[in-house]
N, C-alpha and C positions, 0 to 999 in steps of 0.2 A: 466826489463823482469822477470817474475815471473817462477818458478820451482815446480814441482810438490813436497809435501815434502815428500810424500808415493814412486812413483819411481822415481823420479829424472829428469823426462821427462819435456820437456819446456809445462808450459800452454797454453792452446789452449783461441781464443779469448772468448770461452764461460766462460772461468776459470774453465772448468769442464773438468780434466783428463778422458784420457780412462780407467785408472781403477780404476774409481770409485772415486777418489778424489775431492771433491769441493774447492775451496779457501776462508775461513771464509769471511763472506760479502756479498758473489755472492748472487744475485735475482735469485731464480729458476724459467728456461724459463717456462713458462705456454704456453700448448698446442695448439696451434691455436681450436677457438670453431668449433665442429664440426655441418656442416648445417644438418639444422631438416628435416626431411622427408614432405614433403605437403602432408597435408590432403586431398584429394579430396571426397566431398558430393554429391553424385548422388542423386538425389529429383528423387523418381520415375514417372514415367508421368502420366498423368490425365486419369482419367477415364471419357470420355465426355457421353458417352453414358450412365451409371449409375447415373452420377451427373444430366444428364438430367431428368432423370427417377425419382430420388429425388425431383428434383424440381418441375416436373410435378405433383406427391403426397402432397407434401407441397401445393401447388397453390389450389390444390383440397379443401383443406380443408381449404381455408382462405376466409376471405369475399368475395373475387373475386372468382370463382372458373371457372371461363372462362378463369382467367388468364392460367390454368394448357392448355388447348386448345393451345395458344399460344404460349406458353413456348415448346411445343413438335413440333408445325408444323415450327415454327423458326428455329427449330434447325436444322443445316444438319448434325442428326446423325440416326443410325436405332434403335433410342431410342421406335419407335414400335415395332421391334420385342417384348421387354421385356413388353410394355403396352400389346402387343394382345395376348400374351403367360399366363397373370396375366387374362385378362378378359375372355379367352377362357376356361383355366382351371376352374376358378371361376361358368361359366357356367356349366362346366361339373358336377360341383359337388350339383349345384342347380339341375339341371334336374333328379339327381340318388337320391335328397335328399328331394327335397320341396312335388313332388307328395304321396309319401309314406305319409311324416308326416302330409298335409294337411287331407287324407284320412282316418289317424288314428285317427285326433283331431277332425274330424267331424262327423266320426260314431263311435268312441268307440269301443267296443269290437270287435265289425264287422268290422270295420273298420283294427284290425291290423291282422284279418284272411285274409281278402281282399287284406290287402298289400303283404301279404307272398307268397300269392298266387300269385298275378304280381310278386314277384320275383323272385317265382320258374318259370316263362315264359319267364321275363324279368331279366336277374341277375344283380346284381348293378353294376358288370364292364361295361356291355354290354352298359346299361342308361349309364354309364358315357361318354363310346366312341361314342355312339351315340349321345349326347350332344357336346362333342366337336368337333366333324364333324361338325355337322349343325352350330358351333358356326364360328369355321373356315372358311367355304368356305362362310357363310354370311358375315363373313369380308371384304374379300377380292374381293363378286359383289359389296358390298357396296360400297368401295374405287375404283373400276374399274367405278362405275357407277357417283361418284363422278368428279373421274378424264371428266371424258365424259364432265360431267356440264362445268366444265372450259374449257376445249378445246373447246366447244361448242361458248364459249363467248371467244374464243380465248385469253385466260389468261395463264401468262407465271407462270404456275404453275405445280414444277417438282411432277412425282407420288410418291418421297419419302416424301415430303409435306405432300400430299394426305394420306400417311399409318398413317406418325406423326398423322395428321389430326384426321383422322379417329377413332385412336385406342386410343386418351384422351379423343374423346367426349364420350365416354361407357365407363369409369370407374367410371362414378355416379351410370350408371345402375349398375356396379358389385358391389359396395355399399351398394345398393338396396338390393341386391340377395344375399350378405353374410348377412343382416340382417335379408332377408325373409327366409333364411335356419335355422338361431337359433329360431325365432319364427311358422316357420311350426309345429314343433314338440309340443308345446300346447295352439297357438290360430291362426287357418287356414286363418280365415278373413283379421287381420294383415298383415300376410305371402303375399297372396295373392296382397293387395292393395301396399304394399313397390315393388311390382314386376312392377306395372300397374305405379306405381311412379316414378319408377325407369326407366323404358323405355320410361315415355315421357321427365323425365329430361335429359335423352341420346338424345334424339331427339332434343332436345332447345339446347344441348353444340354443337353439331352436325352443325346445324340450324346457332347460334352466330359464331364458327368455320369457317365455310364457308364465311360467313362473313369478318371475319375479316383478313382469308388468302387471298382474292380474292380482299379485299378494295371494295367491294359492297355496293354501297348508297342506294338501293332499294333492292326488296329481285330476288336472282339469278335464281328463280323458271319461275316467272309467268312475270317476268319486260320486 
């Protein structure tokens, strides 16, 4: 049995006296490992509705561009609000934007007294809200009158479809209308046919769209 040699005290089974004495030899206990704290990684959640939105844009612009049509009315999200909010705006700003510069590139001098004049009559907020009105509630007969078609042919096709539907086949037109807005300003002609292009290409995505939400073999019009 071993003794402490500092106070005289019997060793404890550690061989480590209470005060403070070790016994040459002893392993020093090592402290049990202390458990780590978990990490937890919260992934923040998905944005479906954005990501839709993206997708519909990308679609737009790739060989397919009917794909973007599908890609929005598939989706059950209200990925239209942000497509009719994007085309609506877009209009408003054709309508406050294209008649002016059409008017100036086609008459010249006279032409940018004549616009001043509409817009001491007409002032450009005014064109613009008036544009978006009218772009608005044509939206929205459009997709009501859409909806009709399908219940018509009794097609189990819900009206949020119908908005998706709706609001990706006119963003070729807005297309259109942001490019007929840079060129109103110095060649009218241009301005003008990108506009007439641009609404029948709305009308074909429109047209394919129905289509292809409705699985229509013949066209849903006139069949």
């Amino acid at each position: 049995m071993a003794y402490c040699a500092k106070c005289g005290t019997e060793m404890p089974a550690t061989n480590i006296c209470s005060c403070g004495f070790v016994l040459p030899g002893t392993q020093p206990i090592q402290p049990p490992p202390q458990p780590q704290p978990e990490v937890i990684y919260v992934q923040a959640p998905p944005n479906p509705i954005f990501d839709i939105f993206l997708l519909t844009i990308k679609k737009l612009f790739s060989t397919k561009p009917q794909e973007a049509v599908s890609a929005a009315s598939n989706s059950n999200t209200h990925v239209w609000a942000l497509l009719a909010a994007l085309n609506i705006v877009i209009v408003g700003f054709s309508v406050m934007a294209i008649p002016t510069g059409i008017i100036k590139s086609s008459l010249g001098m006279f032409g940018g007294f004549m616009s001043s004049a509409i817009n001491e009559i007409l002032p450009f907020g005014m064109l613009f809200g008036c544009g978006i009105a009218v772009a608005a509630i044509s939206f929205f007969l459009m997709s009501g009158s859409i909806r009709i078609l399908f219940a018509a042919h009794k097609l189990d096709v819900t009206f949020l479809q119908v908005l998706n539907l709706a609001a990706a086949s006119y963003l070729i037109s807005s297309v259109a209308a942001v490019a007929a807005i840079l060129f109103s300003l110095f060649f009218a002609q241009l301005s003008i046919l990108l506009v007439v292009i641009g609404a029948i290409g709305g009308v074909i995505m429109l047209y394919v769209g129905i289509q292809k939400t409705a699985s229509f073999t013949s066209s849903p019009v006139w069949s």
